[in-house]
C-alpha positions in Angstrom: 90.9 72.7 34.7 93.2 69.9 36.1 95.2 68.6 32.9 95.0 64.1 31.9 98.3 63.1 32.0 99.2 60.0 29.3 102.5 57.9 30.6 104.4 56.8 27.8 106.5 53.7 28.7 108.5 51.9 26.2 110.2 48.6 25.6 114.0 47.0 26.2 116.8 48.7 24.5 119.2 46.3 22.8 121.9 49.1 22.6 122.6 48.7 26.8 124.1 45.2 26.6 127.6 44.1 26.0 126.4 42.3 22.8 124.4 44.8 21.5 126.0 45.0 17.7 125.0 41.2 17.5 121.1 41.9 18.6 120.8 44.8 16.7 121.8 42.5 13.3 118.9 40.1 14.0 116.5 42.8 15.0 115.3 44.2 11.3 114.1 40.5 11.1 111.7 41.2 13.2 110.7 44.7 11.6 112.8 46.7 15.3 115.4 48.8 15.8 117.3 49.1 18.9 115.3 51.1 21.0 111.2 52.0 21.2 112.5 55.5 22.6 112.3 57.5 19.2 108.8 56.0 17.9 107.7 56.3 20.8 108.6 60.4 21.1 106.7 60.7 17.7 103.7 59.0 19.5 103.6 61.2 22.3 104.2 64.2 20.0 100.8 63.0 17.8 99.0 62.9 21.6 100.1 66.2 22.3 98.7 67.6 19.2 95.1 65.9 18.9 94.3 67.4 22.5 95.8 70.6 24.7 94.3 69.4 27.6 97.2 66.6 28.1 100.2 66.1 29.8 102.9 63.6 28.4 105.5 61.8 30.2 108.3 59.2 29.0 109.4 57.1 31.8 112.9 56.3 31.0 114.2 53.2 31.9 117.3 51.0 31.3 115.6 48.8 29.1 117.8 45.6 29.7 115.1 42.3 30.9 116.6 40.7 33.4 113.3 39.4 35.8 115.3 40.1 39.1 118.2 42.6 38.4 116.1 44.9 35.5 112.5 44.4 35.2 111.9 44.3 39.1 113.6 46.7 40.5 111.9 49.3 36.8 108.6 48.4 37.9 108.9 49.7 40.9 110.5 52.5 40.1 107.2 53.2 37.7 105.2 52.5 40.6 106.5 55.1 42.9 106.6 57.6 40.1 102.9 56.5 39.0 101.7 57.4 42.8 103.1 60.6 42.5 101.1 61.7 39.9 97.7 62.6 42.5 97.2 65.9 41.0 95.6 64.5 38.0 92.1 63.0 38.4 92.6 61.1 35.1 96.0 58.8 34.4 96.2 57.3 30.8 99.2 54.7 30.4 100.2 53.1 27.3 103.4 50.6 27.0 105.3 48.6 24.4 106.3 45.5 24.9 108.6 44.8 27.9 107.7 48.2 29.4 104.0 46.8 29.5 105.7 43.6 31.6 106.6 46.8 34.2 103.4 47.8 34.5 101.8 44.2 34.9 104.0 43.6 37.8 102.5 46.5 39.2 98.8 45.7 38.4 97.7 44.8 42.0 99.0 48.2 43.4 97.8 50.2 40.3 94.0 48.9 41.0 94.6 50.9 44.7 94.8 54.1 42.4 91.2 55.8 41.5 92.8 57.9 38.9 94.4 55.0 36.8 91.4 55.7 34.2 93.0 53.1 31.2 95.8 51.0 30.2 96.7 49.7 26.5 99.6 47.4 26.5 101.2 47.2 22.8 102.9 43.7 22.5 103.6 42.8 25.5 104.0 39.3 26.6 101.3 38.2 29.4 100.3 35.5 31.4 96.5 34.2 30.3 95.5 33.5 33.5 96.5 36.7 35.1 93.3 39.1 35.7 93.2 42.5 36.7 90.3 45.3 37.7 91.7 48.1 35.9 90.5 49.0 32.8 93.5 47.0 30.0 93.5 46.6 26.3 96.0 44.7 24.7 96.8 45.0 21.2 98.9 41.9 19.3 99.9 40.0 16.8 100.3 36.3 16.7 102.9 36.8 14.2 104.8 38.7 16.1 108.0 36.6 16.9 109.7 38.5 19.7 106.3 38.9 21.8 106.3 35.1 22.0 110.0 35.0 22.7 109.6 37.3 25.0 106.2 36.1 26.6 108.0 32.2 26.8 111.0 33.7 28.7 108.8 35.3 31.2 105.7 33.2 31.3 106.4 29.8 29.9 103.5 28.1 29.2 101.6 30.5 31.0 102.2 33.1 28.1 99.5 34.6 26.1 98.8 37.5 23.8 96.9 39.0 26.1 95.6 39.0 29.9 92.3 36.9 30.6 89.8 39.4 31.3 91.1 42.2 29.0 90.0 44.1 26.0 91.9 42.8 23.0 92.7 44.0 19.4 94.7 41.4 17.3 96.4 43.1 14.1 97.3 40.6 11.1 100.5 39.8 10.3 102.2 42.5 12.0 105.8 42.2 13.4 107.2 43.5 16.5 108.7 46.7 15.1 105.6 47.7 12.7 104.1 48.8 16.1 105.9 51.4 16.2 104.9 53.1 12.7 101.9 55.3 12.1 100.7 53.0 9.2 97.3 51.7 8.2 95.5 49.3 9.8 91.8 47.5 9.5 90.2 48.3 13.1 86.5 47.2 13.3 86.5 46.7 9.3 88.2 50.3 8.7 91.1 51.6 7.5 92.5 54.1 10.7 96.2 54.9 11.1 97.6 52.9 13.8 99.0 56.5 16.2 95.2 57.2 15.4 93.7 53.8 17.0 96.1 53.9 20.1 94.9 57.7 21.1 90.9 56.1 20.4 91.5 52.7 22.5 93.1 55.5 25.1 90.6 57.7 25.7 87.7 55.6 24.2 
């Protein structure tokens, strides 16, 4: 039986820039740390565990957000390592913030792919007026500062919580960084821990 493979790919690191001490002082304001890498390991470690019929991958990248010099030239990085992956009929991809910006950039290329099954996109900044075909669920915040920071840098006032045509899941009152913590959370008027609603809006 040919294994589904869920890509894991997570947001900017603030610890790669010259000025890094400084971010990393406002960043608990926002309820983040320095890098997604660590939470995100945990998540893919939960994944692993609910099902033995998964492969995981972290795709590692710089982290710094740059549109021409960094978040470019990682998208299509993730692109040619996405096409790679043609052994597995099924290709699950969840992404955190800015490392959902690489895989947006990639969107017109990734609806080529038949095995690109789903997509959830965890506070990632879009454009509202972008659409896609493949199959995207985006899960927000509107009190989540650094999405709309982010999401304004990128976007302007093209930015939205979430792409046009996509599924959406708006959590209340949740900053950036409580994302990243396997707390509870009120998903269709129940309590479910939030690891436990991103492996559900995965595989459905």
């Amino acid at each position: 039986m040919v294994k589904e493979l869920v890509l894991f790919v997570p947001g900017a690191k603030s610890k790669n820039y010259a000025c890094s001490k400084l971010i990393s002082w406002f960043l608990p304001l926002f309820g983040t740390k320095e890098s997604d890498d660590g939470w995100m390991l945990s998540l893919m470690t939960f994944f692993e565990n609910k099902s033995s019929n998964i492969d995981t991958v972290l795709f590692d990248w710089p982290g710094r957000i740059n549109y021409k010099k960094d978040l470019l030239p990682a998208s299509k990085k993730l692109l040619n390592i996405i096409k790679k992956y043609k052994k597995y009929d099924s290709v699950y991809i969840i992404a955190k913030s800015f490392g959902g910006t690489l895989l947006i950039e990639n969107f017109a290329e990734l609806e080529k792919l038949k095995n690109i099954k789903n997509i959830v996109l965890i506070a990632t900044p879009n454009n509202k007026m972008q659409t896609t075909k493949l199959s995207v669920t985006n899960i927000f915040s509107k009190s989540d500062i650094l999405e709309k920071i982010g999401g304004l840098y990128l976007y302007g006032c093209k930015f939205g919580y979430s792409l046009k045509n996509a599924n959406t899941v708006e959590l209340i009152k949740f900053k950036h960084g409580q994302f990243n913590k396997n707390i509870a959370v009120i998903y269709n008027d129940k309590k479910i821990n939030l690891f436990n609603l991103y492996y559900k809006l995965i595989f459905g």
